[in-house]
N, C-alpha and C positions, 0 to 999 in steps of 0.2 A: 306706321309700323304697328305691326301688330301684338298685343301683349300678351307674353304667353308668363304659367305662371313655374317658377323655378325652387325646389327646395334645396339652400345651403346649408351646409350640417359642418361643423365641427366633428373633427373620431379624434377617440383615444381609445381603448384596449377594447371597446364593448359597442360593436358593431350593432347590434339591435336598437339605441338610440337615434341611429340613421333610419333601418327600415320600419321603427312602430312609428317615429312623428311623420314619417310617408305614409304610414297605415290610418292612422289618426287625421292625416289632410285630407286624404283621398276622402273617407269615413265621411267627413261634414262637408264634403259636394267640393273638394276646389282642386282642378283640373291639373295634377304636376304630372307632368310627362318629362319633367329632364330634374334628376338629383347632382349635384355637386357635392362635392364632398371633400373637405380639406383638415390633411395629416402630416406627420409629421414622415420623417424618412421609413420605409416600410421595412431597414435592415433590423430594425429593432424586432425582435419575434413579437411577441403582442401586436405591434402594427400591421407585420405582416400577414399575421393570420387575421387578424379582422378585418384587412384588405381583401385575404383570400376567402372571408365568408360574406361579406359583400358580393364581392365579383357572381359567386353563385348562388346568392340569392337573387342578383340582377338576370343572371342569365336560366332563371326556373319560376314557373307559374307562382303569386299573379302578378311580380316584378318584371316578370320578362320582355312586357312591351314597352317600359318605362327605359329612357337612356339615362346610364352612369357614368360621369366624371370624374376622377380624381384630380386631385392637385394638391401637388403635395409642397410643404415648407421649404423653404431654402433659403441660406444664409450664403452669403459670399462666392454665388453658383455651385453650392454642396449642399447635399439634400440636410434639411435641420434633423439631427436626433431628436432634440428636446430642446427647451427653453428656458434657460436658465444662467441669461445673461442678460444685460442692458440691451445688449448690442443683435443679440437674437429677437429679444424681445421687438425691438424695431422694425426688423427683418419680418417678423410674425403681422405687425400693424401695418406695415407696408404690403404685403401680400393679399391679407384682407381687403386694405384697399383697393388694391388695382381691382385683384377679384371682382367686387362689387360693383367699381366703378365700370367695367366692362361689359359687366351684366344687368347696370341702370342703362348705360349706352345703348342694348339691342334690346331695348324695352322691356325687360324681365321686370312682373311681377316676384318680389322674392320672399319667404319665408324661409327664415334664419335662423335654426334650432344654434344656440350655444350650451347644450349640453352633454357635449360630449368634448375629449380632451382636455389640456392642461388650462386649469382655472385665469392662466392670461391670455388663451386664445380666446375666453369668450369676456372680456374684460375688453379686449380690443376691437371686439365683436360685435358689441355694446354701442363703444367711439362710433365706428365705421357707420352703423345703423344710423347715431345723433345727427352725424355728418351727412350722410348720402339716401336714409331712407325719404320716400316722400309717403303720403297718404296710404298709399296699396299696398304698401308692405308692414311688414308684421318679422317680431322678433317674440321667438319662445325657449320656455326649458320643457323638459320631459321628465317629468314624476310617474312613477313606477314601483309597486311591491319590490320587493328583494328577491322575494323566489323566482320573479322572473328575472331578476337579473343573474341569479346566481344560475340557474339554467341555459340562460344564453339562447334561447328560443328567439328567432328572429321576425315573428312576426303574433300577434294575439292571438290568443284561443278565446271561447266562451268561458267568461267566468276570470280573465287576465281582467288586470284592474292597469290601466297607464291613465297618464291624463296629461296633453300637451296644455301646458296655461300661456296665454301670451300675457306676454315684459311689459307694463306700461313703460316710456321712456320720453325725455324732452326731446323734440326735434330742436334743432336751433331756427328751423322754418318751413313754412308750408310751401310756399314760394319757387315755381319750379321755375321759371328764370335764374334763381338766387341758386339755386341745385345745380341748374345746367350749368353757370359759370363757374363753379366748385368743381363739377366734374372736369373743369379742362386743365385741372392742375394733377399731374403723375404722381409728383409729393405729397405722403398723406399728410406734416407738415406744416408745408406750403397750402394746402386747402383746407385746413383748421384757418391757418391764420385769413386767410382770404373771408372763410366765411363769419371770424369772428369781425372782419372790420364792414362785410356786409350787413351784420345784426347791428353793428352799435349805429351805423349809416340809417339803418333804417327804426331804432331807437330813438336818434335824433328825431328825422322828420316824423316820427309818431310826436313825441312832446314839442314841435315845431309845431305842428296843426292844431292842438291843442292849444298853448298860449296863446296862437297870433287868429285864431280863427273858428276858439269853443269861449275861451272867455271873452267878455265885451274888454276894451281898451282901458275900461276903469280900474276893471279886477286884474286884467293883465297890472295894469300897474303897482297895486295893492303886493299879488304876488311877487312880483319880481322884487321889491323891496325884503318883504316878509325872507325870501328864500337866500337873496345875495347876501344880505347884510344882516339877517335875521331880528329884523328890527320888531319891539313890540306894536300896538296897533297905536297906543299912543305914540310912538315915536314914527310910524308912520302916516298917522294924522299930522304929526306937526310937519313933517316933509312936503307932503300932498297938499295941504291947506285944506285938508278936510275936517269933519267932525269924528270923532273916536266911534260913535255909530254907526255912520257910515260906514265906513271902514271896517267895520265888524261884520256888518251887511254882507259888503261888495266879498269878506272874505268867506264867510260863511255859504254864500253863493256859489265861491270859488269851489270849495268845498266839497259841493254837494255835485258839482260837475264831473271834478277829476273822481268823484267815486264811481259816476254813471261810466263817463270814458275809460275808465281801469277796467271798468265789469267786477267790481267789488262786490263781495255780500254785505250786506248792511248792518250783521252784527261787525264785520270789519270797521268801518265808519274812518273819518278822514279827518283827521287836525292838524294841528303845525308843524307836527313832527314828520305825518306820512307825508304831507305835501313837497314837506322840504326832499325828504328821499326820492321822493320819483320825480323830483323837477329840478335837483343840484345841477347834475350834467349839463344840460339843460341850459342855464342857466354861467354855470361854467365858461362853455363854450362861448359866450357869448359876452363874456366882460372883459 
C-alpha cells in the first residue's frame, strides 16, 4: 500500500490554523494532497463560517488541487455543539480514534495540527497520537503573530511570521505489530488497555533477558536477593556462602551492566536503590 501523506487539523472559530500548518507543510517539501479536518456541529455561526472559509479556500488557487474533508463531532448520532461534558468528551476521544485509526488502516502518513478548537480536542489528540502514531507521523501546534490572526487572512504574505513546531510526545511503542494489534480494537478504551498490557508484556521480557541472559548466574543471584528481600551485602554473603567482597564485586558488576542495558548517562549512575526500581516487577512476578 501506498503511503500517501494526510494533514488532520482540529477547527474552532479560526480557519486559517487549517490552511497556514497546510502552507507551512507544503513550504518544507512534504507532499499533502488530502486535509481532514474535524469540528464541531457547523449550526453554531463561528463554525459555520469557518467551514464556509475553508470550503473556499479549498475550492481557489493554490488549494484548489488539494482534497478537503470534514468530519464533524457527534454525540449520540447529533452533531456535538461543544464539549462540555464527561460524556461528550468521550464522544470527542472516540471519534479521534476511529478517525485515526482509519487513516493508519489506508496507510496515511498523518500530520496532526491540534491547534485549533476546544483545548480537549487537542488533549485527546495527544492520547490518540500516544496510542496510534508510529515513526512517520508527527503531531504539531501553530504559533502565529496576532495580527494575523485578528485579520483572518488565510494563507501568508511575505513578511507573516507563523511557525508550525512539532509536539515531542512518548509513543507507548515503535513496534508496528504491537500498533497493528491495537488498531483492531473500535474501543478507544479497549486499545489503551490492550496496548498498555502489550507494554508491560514486553517490560517483562525486556528485564527477562536481562537477568536470565546479561548477568552471569552469580550476579543474577547476588540481585535477586539484594531486590526480593532487600538484603544488605553482608546478609547476603551469609546466604550465598560467599565473601562480603565478592558480593560487592559480583554487585557492582551488576551495576554497571543494567546502566549499559537501560542506556543510562553516566552522570545517572546505578546503585541499590535504581536497581531495585527497574527490577521490582521483575522480580515480583516471579516470587
Amino acid at each position: 500500500m501506498e503511503t500517501s501523506a494526510v494533514l488532520l487539523a482540529t477547527l474552532g472559530s479560526e480557519p486559517q490554523v487549517v490552511t497556514i500548518a497546510l502552507q507551512l507543510l507544503l513550504a518544507q517539501g512534504t507532499p499533502i494532497r488530502r486535509v481532514v479536518v474535524v469540528h464541531t456541529a457547523e449550526s453554531a455561526p463561528v463554525i459555520g463560517r469557518a467551514l464556509d472559509d475553508l470550503r473556499g479556500a479549498f475550492a481557489a488557487p493554490p488549494l484548489a488541487g488539494i482534497r478537503l474533508e470534514l468530519h464533524r463531532l457527534a454525540y449520540q448520532g447529533a452533531p456535538l455543539r461543544d464539549v462540555a461534558s464527561e460524556a461528550e468528551a468521550q464522544a470527542t476521544f472516540a471519534t479521534l480514534y476511529s478517525l485515526v485509526k482509519v487513516l493508519k488502516q489506508q496507510g496515511c502518513q498523518l500530520h496532526f495540527s491540534i491547534a485549533g478548537g476546544r483545548k480537549i480536542m487537542a488533549l485527546y489528540g495527544l492520547a490518540v497520537a500516544q496510542l496510534l502514531f508510529d515513526a512517520q507521523d508527527a503531531l504539531y501546534y501553530l504559533f502565529s503573530d496576532d495580527a494575523l490572526l485578528r485579520q483572518r487572512r488565510l494563507l501568508l504574505q511575505p513578511g507573516d511570521h507563523a511557525e508550525l513546531v512539532a509536539i515531542p510526545f512518548l509513543r507507548w511503542t515503535a513496534d508496528a505489530a504491537a500498533i497493528a494489534d491495537v488498531l483492531r480494537y473500535d474501543d478507544p478504551l479497549q486499545a489503551m488497555d490492550r496496548g498498555a498490557q502489550l507494554a508491560r508484556a514486553r517490560e517483562r521480557e525486556r528485564w527477562h533477558t536481562f537477568c536470565r541472559h546479561v548477568l552471569t548466574r552469580a550476579e543474577e543471584a547476588v540481585v535477586a536477593l539484594v531486590v526480593r528481600e532487600g538484603l544488605t551485602n553482608q546478609q547476603v554473603a551469609r546466604r550465598l556462602g560467599r565473601s562480603p567482597k565478592t558480593v560487592a564485586n559480583q554487585l557492582s558488576s551488576a551495576y554497571a551492566k543494567l546502566g549499559d542495558y537501560a542506556q543510562l548517562e553516566p552522570s545517572e549512575g546505578v546503585d541499590r536503590h535504581r536497581l531495585i526500581t527497574l527490577l521490582h516487577d521483575h522480580y515480583s512476578d516471579r516470587s
